[in-house]
N, CA, C and O atoms as a GROMACS GRO file, in nm:
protein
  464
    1UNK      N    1  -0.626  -2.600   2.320
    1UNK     CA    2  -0.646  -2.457   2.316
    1UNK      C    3  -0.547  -2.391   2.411
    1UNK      O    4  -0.530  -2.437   2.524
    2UNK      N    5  -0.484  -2.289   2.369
    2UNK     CA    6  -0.351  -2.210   2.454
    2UNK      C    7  -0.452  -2.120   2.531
    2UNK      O    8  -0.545  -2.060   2.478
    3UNK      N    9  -0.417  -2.118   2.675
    3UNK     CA   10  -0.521  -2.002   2.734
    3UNK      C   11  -0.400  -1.929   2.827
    3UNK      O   12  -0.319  -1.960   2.914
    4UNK      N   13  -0.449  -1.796   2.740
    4UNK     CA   14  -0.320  -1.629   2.814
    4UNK      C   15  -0.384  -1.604   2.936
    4UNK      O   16  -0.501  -1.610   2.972
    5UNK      N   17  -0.300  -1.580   2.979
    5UNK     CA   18  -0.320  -1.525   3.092
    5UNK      C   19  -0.385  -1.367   3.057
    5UNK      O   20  -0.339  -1.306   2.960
    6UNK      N   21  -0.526  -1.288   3.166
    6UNK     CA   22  -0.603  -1.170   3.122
    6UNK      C   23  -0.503  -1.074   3.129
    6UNK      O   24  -0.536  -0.984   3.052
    7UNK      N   25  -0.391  -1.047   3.186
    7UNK     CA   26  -0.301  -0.929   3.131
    7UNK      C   27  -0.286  -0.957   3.005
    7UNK      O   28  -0.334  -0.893   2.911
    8UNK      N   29  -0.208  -1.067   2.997
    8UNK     CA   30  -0.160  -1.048   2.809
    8UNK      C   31  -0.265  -1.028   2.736
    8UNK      O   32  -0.244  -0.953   2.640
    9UNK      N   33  -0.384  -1.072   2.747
    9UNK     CA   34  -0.463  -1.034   2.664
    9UNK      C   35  -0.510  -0.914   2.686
    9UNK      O   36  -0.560  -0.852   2.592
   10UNK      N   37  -0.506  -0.885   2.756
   10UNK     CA   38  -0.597  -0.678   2.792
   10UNK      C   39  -0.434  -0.658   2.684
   10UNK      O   40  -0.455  -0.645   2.564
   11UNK      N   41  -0.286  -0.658   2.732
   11UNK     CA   42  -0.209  -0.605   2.640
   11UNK      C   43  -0.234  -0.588   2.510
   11UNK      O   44  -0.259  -0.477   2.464
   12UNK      N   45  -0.230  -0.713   2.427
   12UNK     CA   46  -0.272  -0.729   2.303
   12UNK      C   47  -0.376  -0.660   2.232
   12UNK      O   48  -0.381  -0.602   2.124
   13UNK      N   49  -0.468  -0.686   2.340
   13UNK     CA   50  -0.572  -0.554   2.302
   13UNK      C   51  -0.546  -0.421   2.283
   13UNK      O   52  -0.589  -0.355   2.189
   14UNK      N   53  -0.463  -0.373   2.389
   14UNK     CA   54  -0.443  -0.237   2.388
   14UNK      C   55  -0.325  -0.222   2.285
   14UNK      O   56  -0.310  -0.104   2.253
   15UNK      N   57  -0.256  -0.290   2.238
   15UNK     CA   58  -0.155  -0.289   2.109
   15UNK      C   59  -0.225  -0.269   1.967
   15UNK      O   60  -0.191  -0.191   1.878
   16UNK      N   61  -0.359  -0.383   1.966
   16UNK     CA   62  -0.476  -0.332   1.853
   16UNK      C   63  -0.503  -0.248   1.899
   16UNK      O   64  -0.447  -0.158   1.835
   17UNK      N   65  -0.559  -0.204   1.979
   17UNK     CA   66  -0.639  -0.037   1.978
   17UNK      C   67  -0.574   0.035   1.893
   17UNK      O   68  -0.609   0.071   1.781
   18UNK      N   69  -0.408   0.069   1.989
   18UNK     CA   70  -0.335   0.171   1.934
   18UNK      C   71  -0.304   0.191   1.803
   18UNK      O   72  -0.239   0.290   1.770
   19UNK      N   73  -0.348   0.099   1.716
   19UNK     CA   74  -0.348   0.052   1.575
   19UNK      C   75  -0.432   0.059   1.459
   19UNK      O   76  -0.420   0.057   1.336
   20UNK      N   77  -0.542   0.070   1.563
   20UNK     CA   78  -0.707   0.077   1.531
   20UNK      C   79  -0.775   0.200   1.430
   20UNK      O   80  -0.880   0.205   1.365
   21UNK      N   81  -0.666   0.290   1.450
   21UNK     CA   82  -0.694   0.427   1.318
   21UNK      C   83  -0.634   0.420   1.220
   21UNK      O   84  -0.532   0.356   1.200
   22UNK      N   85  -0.714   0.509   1.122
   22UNK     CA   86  -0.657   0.455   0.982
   22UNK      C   87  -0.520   0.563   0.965
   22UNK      O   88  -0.460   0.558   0.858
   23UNK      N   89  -0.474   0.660   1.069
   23UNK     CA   90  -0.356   0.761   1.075
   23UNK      C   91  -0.198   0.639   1.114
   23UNK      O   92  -0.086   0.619   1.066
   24UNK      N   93  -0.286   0.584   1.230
   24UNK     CA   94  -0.169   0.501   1.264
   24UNK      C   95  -0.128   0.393   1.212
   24UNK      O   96  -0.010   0.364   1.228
   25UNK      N   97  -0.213   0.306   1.138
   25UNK     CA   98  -0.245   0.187   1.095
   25UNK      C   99  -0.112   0.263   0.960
   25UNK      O  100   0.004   0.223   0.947
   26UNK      N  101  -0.164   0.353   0.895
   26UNK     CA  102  -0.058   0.433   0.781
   26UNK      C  103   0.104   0.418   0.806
   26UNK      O  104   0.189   0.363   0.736
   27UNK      N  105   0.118   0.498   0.950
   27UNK     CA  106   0.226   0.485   0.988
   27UNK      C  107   0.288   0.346   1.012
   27UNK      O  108   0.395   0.324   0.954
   28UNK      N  109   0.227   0.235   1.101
   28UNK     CA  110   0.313   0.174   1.134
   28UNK      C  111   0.353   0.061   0.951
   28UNK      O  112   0.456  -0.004   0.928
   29UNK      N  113   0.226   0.078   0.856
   29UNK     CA  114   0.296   0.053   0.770
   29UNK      C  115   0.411   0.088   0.661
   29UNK      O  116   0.481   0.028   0.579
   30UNK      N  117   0.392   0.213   0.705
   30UNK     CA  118   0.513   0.292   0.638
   30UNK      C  119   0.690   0.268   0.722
   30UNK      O  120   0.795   0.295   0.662
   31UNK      N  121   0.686   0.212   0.871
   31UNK     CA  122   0.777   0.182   0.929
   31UNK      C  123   0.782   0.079   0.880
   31UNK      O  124   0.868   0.102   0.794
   32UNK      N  125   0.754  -0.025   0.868
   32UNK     CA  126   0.737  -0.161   0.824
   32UNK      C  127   0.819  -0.126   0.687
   32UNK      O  128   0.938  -0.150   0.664
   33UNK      N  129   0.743  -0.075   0.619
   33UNK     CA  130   0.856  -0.035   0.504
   33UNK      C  131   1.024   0.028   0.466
   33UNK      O  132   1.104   0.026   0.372
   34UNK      N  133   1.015   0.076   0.591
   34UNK     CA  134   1.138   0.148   0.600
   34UNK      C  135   1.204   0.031   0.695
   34UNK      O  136   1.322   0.067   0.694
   35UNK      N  137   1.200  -0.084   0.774
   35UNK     CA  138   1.242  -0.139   0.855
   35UNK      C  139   1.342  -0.230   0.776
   35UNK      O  140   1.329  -0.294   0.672
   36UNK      N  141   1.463  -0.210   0.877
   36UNK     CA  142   1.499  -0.187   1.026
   36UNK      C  143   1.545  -0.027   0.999
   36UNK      O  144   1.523   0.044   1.097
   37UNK      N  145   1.590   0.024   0.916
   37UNK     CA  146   1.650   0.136   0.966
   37UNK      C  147   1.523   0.259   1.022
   37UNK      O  148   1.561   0.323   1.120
   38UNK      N  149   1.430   0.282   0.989
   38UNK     CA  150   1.331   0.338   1.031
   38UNK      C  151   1.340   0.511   0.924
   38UNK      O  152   1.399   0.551   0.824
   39UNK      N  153   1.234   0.569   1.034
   39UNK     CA  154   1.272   0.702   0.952
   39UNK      C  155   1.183   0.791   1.046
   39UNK      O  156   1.092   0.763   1.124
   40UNK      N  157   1.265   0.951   0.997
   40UNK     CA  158   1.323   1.062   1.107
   40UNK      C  159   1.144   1.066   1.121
   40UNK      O  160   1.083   0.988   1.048
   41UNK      N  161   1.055   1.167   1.226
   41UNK     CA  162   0.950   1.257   1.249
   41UNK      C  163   0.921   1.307   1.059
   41UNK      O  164   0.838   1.270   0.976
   42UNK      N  165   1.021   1.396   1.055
   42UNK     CA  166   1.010   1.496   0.934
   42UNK      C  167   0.954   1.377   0.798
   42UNK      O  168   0.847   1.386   0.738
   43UNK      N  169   1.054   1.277   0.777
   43UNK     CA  170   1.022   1.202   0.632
   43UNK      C  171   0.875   1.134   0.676
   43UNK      O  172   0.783   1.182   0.610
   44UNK      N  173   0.846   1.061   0.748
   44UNK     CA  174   0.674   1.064   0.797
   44UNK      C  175   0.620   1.129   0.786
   44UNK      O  176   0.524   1.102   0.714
   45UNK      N  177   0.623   1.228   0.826
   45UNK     CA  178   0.511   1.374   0.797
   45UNK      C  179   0.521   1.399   0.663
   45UNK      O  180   0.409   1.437   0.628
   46UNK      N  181   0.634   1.398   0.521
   46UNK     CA  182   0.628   1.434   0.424
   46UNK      C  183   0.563   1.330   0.372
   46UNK      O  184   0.470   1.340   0.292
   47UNK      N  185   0.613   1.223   0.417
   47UNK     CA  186   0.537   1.078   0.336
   47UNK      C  187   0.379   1.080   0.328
   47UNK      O  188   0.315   1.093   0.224
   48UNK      N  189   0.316   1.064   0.478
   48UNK     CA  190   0.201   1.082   0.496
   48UNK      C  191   0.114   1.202   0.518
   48UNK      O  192  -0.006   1.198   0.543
   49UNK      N  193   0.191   1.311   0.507
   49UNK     CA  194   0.085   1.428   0.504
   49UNK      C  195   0.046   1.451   0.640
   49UNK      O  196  -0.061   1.510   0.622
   50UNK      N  197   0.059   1.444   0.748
   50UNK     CA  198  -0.010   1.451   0.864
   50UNK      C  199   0.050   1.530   0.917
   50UNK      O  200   0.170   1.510   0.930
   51UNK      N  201  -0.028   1.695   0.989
   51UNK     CA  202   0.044   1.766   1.071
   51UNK      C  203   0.123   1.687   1.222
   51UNK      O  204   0.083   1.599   1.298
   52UNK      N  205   0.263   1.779   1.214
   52UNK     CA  206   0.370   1.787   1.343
   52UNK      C  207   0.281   1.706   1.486
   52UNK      O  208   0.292   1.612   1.566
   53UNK      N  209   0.183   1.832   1.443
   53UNK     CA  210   0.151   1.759   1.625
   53UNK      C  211   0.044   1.680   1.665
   53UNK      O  212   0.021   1.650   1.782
   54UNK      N  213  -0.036   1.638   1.543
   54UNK     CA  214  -0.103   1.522   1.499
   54UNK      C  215   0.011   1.374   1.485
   54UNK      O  216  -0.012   1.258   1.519
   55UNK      N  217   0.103   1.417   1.440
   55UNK     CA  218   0.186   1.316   1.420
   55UNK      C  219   0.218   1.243   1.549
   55UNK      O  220   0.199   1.126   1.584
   56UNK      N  221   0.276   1.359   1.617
   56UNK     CA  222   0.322   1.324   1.725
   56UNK      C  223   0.200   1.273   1.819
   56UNK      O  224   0.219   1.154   1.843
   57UNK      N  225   0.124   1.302   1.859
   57UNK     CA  226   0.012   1.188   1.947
   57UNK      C  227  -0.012   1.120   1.913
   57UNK      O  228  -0.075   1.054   1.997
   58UNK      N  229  -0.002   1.052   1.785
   58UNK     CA  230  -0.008   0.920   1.705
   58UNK      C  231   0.124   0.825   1.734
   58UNK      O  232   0.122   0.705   1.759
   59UNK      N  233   0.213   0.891   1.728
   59UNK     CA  234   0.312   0.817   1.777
   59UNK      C  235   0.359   0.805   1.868
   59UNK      O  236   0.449   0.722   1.877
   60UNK      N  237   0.313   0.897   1.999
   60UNK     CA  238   0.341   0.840   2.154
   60UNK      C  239   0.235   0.747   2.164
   60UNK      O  240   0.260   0.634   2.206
   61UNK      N  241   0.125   0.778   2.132
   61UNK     CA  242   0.036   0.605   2.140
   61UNK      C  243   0.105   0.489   2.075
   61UNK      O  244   0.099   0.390   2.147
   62UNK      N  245   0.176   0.466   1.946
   62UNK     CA  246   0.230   0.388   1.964
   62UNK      C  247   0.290   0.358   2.010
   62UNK      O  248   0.263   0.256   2.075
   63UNK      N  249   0.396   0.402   2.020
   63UNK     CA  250   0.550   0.380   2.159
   63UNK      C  251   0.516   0.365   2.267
   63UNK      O  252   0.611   0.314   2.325
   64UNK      N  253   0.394   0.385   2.368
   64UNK     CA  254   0.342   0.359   2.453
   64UNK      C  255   0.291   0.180   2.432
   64UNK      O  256   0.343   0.090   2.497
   65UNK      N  257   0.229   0.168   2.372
   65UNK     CA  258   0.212   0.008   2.321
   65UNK      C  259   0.318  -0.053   2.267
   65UNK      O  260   0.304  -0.163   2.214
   66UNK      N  261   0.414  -0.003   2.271
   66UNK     CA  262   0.587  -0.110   2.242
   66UNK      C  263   0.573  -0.134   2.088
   66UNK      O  264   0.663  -0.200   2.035
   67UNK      N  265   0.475  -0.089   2.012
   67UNK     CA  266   0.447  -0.126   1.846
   67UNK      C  267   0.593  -0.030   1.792
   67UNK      O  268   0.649  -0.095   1.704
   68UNK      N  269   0.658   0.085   1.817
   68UNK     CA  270   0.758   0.144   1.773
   68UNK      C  271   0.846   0.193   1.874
   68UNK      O  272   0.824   0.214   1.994
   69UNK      N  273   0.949   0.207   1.805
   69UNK     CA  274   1.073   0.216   1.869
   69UNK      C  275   1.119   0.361   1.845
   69UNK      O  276   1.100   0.419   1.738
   70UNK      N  277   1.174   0.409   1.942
   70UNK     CA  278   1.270   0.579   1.874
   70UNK      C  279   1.392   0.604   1.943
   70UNK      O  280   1.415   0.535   2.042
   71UNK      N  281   1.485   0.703   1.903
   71UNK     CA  282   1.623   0.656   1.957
   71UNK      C  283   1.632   0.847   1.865
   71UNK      O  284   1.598   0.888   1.754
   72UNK      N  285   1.687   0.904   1.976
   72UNK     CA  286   1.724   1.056   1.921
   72UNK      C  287   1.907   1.062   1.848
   72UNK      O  288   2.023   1.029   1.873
   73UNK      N  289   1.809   1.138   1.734
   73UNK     CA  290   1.991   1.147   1.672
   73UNK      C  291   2.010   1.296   1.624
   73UNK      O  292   1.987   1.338   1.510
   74UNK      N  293   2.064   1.381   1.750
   74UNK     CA  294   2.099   1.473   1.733
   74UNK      C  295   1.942   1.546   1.802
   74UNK      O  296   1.884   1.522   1.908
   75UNK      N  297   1.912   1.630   1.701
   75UNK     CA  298   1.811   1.737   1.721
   75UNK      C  299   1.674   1.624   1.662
   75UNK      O  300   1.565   1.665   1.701
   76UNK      N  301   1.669   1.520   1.594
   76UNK     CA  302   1.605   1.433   1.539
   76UNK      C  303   1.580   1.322   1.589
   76UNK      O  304   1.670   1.260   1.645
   77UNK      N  305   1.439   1.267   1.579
   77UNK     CA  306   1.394   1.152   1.645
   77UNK      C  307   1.354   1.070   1.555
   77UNK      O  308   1.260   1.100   1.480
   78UNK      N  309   1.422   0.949   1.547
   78UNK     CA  310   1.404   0.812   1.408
   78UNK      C  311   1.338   0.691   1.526
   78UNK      O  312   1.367   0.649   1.638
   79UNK      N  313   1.229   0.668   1.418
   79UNK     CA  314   1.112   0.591   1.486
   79UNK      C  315   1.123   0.468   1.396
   79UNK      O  316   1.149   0.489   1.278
   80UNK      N  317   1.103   0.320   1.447
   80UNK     CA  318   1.096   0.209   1.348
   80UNK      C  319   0.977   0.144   1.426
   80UNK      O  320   0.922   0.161   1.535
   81UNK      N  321   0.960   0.043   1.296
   81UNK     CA  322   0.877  -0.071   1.369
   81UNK      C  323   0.894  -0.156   1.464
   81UNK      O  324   0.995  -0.212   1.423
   82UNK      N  325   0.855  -0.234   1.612
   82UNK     CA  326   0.928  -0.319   1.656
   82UNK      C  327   0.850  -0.422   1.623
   82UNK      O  328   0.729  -0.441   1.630
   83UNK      N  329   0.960  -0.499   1.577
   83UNK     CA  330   0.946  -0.603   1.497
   83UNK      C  331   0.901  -0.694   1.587
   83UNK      O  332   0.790  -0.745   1.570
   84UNK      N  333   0.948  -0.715   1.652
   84UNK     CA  334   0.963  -0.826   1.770
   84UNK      C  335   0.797  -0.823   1.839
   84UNK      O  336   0.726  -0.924   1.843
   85UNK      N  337   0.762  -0.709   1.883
   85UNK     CA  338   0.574  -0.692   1.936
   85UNK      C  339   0.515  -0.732   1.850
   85UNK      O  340   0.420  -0.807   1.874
   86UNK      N  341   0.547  -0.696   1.716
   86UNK     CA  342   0.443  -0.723   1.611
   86UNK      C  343   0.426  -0.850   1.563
   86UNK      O  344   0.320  -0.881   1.508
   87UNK      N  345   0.560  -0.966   1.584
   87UNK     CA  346   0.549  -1.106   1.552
   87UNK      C  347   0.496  -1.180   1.669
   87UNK      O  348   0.465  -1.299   1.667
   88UNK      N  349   0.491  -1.104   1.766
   88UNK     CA  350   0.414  -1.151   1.905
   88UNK      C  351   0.292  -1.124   1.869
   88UNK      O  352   0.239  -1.229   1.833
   89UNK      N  353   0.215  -1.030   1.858
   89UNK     CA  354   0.079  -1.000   1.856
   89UNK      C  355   0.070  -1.089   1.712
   89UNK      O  356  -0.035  -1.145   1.682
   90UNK      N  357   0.154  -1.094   1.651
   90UNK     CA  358   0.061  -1.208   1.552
   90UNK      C  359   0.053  -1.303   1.588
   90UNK      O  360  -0.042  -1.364   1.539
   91UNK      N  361   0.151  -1.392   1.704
   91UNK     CA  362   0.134  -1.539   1.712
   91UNK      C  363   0.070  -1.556   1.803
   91UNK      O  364   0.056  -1.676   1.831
   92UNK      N  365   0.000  -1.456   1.895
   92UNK     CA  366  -0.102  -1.454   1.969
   92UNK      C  367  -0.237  -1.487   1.883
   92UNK      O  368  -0.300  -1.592   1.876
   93UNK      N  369  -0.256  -1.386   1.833
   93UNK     CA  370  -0.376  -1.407   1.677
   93UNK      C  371  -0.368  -1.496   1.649
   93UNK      O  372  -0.481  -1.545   1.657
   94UNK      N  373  -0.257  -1.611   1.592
   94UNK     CA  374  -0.267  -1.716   1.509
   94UNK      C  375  -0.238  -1.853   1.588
   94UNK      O  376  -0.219  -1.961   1.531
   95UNK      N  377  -0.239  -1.835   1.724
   95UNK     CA  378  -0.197  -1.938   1.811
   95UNK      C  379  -0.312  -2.049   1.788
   95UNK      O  380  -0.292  -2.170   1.799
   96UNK      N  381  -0.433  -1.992   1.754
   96UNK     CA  382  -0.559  -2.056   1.750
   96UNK      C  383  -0.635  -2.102   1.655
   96UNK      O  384  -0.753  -2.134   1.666
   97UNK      N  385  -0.550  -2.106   1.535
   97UNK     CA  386  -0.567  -2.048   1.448
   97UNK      C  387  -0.628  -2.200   1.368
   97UNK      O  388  -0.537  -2.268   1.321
   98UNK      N  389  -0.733  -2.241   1.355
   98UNK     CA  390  -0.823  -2.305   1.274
   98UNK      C  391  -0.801  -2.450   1.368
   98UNK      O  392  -0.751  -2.546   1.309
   99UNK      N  393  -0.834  -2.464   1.497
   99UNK     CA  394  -0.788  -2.538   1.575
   99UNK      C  395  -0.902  -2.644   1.627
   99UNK      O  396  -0.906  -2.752   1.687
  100UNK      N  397  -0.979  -2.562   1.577
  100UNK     CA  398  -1.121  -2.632   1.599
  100UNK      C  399  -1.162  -2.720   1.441
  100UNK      O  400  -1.211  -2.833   1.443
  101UNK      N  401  -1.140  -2.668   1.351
  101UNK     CA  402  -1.188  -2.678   1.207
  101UNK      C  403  -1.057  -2.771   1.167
  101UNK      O  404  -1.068  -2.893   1.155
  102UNK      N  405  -0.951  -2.714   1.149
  102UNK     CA  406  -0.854  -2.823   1.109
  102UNK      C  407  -0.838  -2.767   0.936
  102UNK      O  408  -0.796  -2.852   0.857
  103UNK      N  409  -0.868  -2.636   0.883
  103UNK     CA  410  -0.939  -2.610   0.802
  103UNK      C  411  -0.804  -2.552   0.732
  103UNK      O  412  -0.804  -2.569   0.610
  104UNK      N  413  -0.714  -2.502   0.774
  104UNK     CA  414  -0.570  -2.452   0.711
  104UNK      C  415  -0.480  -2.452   0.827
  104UNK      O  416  -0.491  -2.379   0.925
  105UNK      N  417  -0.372  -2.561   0.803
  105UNK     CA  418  -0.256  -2.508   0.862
  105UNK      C  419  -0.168  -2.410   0.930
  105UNK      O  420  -0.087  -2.353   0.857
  106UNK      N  421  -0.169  -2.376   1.066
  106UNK     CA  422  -0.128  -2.280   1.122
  106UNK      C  423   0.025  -2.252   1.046
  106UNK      O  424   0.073  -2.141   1.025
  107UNK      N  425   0.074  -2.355   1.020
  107UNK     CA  426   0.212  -2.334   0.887
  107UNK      C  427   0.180  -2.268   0.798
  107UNK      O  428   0.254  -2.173   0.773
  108UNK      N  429   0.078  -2.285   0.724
  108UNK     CA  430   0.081  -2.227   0.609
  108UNK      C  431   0.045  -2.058   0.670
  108UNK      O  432   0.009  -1.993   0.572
  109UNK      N  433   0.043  -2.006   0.745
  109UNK     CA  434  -0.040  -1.856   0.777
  109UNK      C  435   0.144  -1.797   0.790
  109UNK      O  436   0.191  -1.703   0.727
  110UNK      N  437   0.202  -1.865   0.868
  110UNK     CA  438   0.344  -1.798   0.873
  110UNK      C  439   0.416  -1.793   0.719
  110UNK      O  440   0.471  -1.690   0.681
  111UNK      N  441   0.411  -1.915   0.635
  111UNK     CA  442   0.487  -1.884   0.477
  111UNK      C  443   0.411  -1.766   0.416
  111UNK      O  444   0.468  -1.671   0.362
  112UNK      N  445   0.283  -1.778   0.428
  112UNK     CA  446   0.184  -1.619   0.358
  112UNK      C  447   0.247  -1.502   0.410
  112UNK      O  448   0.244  -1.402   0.338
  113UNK      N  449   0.330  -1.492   0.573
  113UNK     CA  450   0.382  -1.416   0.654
  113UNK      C  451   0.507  -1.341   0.559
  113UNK      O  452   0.527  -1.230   0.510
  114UNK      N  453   0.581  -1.477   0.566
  114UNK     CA  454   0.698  -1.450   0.522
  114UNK      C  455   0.758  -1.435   0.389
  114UNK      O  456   0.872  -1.400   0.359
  115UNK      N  457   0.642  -1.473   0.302
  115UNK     CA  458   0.634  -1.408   0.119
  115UNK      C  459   0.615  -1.288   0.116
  115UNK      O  460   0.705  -1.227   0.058
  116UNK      N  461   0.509  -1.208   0.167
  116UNK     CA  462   0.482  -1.098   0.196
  116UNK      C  463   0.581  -0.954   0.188
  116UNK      O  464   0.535  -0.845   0.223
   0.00000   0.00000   0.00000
């Protein structure tokens, strides 16, 4: 059994939290979709319907949890997924993953990953 140290895990947690609504949960799959290049404030808000400044407290909670990335271009702010937190918080999740049972291959959870 892998045992984290209680920061990483309070982290991880607080990475699900920030994830935990069905506004954000929207977004970070819609980055996911657009990834790597990401996309501006404006095409999010048209995509998903969600007022400016609803948007925006949704997405300093994420960026606060390292789940997205933003980088200003010009008068415009382009937000992506980070890829990199999100394959962490999964292999945290799956570190354990049927370890007791023996019941499916922690291999096989990454090919389901990577068909996807």
């Amino acid at each position: 059994m892998t045992r984290h140290a209680p920061d990483q895990v309070a982290r991880y947690a607080d990475m699900m939290s920030a994830m935990g609504t069905e506004p954000r949960l929207r977004i970070m799959r819609l980055l996911l979709s657009a990834h790597p290049g990401g996309m501006v404030v404006g095409e999010i808000q048209d995509e998903l319907g969600i007022p400016g400044s609803t948007l925006s407290h949704h997405l300093d909670k994420l960026r606060n949890e390292d789940l997205v990335t933003v980088q200003r271009e010009g008068t415009f702010l382009r937000y992506g997924a980070n890829a990199d937190a999100l394959q962490e918080l999964l292999a945290f999740l799956y570190a354990e993953c049927c370890s007791r049972s023996k019941a499916v291959a922690p291999g096989s959870i990454t090919r389901l990953c990577k068909r996807a």
